[in-house]
Each structure stands twice: as structure tokens, then as C-alpha cells.
DRENDO-1510 file (C-alpha; in Angstrom, 1 decimal, always signed):
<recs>
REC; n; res; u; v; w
REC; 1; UNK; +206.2; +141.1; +5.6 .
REC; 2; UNK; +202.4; +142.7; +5.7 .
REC; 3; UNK; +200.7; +142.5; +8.8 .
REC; 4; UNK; +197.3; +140.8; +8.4 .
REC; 5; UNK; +196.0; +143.2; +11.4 .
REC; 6; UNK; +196.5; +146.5; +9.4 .
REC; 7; UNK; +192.8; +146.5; +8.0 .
REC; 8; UNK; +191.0; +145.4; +11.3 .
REC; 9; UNK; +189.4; +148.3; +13.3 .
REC; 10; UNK; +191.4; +149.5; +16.8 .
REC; 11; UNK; +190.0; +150.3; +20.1 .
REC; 12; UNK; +188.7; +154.0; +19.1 .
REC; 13; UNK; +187.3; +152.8; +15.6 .
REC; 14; UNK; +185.2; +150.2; +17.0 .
REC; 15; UNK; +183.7; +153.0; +19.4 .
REC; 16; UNK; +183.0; +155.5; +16.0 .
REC; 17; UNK; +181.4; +152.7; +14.2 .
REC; 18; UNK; +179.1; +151.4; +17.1 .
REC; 19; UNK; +178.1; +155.6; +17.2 .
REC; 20; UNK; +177.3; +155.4; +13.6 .
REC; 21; UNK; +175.5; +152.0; +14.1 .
REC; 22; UNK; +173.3; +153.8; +16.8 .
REC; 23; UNK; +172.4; +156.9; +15.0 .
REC; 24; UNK; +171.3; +154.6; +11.6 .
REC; 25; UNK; +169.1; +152.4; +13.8 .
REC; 26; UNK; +168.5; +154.1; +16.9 .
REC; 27; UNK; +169.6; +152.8; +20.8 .
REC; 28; UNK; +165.3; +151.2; +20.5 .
REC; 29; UNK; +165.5; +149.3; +17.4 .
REC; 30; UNK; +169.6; +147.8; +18.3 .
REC; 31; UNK; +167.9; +144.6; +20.7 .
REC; 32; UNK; +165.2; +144.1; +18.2 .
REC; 33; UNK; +167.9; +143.6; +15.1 .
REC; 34; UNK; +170.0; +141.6; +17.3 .
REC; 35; UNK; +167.5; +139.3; +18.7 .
REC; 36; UNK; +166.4; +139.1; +14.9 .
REC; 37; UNK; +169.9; +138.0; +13.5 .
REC; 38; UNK; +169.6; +135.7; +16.1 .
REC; 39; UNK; +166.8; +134.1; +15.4 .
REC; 40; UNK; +167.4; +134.2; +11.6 .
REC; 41; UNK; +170.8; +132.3; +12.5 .
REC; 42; UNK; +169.3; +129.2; +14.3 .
REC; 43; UNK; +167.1; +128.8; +11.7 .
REC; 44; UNK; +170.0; +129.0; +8.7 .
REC; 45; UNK; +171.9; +126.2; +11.4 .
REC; 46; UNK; +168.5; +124.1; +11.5 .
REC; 47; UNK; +168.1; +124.1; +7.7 .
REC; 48; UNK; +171.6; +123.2; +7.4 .
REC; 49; UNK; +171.7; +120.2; +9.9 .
REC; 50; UNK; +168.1; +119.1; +8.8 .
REC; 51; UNK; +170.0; +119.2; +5.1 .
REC; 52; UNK; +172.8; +117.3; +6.3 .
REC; 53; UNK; +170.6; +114.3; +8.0 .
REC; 54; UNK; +168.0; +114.2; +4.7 .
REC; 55; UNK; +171.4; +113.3; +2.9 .
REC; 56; UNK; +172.4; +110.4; +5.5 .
REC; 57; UNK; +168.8; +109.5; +5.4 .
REC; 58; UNK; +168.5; +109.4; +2.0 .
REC; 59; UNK; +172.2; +106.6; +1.1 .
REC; 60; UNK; +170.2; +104.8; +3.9 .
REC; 61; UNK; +166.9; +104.4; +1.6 .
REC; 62; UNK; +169.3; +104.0; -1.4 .
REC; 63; UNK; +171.0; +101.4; +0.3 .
REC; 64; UNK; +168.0; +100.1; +1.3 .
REC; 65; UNK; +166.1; +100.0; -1.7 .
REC; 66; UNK; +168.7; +98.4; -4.0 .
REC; 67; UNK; +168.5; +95.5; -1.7 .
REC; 68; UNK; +164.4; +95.8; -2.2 .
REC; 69; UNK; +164.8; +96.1; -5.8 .
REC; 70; UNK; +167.6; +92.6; -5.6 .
REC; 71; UNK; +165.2; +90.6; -3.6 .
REC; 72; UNK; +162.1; +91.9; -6.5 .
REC; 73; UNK; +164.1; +90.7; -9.3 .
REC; 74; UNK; +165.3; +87.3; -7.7 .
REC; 75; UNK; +161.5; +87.0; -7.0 .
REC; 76; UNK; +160.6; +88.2; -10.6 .
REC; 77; UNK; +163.1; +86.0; -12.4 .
REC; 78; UNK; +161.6; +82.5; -10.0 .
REC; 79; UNK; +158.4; +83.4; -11.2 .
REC; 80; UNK; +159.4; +83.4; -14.5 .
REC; 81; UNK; +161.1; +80.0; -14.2 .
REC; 82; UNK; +158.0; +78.7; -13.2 .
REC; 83; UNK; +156.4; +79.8; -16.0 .
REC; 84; UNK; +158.7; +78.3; -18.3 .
REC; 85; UNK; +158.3; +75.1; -16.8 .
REC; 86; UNK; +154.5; +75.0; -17.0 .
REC; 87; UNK; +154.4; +76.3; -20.4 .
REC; 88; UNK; +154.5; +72.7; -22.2 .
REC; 89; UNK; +151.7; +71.9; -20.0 .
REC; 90; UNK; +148.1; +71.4; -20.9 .
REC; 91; UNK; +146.3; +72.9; -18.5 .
REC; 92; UNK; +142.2; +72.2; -18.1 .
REC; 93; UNK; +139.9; +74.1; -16.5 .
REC; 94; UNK; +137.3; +72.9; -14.0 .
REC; 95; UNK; +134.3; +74.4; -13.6 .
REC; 96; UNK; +131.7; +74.1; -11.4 .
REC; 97; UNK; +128.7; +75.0; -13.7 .
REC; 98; UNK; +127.1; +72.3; -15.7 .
REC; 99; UNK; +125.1; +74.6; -17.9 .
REC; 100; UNK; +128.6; +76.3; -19.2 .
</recs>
């Protein structure tokens, strides 16, 4: 059976790598990078949850608006009913204006 630990870096490699890591960026520039990364990864969690509650907030107004839109078409189709009905109707005009 392989052993899934083979690949992963011991004790003394981690040491040689963090060398190498000091020398490319220098021991000045190491808090700077890690307080960037940081930063840059509460801002990638932010996005992500901000994402995530414009998607719950957004089957809310769906939800929301199909009832909307139900109680505009019962509204729409009354209103046309009444219409109908009054169609057969004569209706007059008053006015107020002799002259016309």
C-alpha cells in the first residue's frame, strides 16, 4: 500500500524551504506578504458569503414577486370583467359647458 505521507516535506525540508523563502523575499518583505495574503483572504471569504446571501436574497424576491405578479393578474383579469360587463352600455357624457 503507498503511503499518502511520502510526498509531504519532513522536519529538515521545511527548514531548507523557509531558507529559500527568505532569500527570494527577504526577512523585511516576509510580514508585509503575510499580512497581504491575509487581507486578500478575508476579502475572497467576504465576496463569497456576500455571494451566498445575494442568492438567498434573491429566491426571497423571486418568491416574492411571483406572488406580486399573481395578485397583478387577478387584479388585471377583474378589471377586465368589468369591462366586459359595461361594454353593452351606452354611456353619455356630462359636461359642464353649455357652449360645447
Amino acid at each position: 500500500m503507498i503511503d499518502p505521507m511520502i510526498g509531504m516535506p519532513q522536519g529538515a525540508e521545511w527548514l531548507v524551504i523557509l531558507a529559500i523563502v527568505v532569500l527570494v523575499f527577504g526577512a523585511a518583505k516576509l510580514p508585509e506578504l503575510a499580512r497581504s495574503s491575509g487581507q486578500a483572504l478575508r476579502i475572497f471569504k467576504s465576496e463569497t458569503k456576500g455571494l451566498r446571501d445575494d442568492d438567498k436574497a434573491e429566491s426571497e424576491t423571486t418568491e416574492a414577486q411571483r406572488e406580486i405578479e399573481a395578485r397583478n393578474e387577478a387584479r388585471t383579469e377583474t378589471q377586465a370583467e368589468a369591462r366586459n360587463e359595461t361594454s353593452g352600455e351606452v354611456l353619455r357624457e356630462r359636461r359642464d359647458d353649455p357652449t360645447a
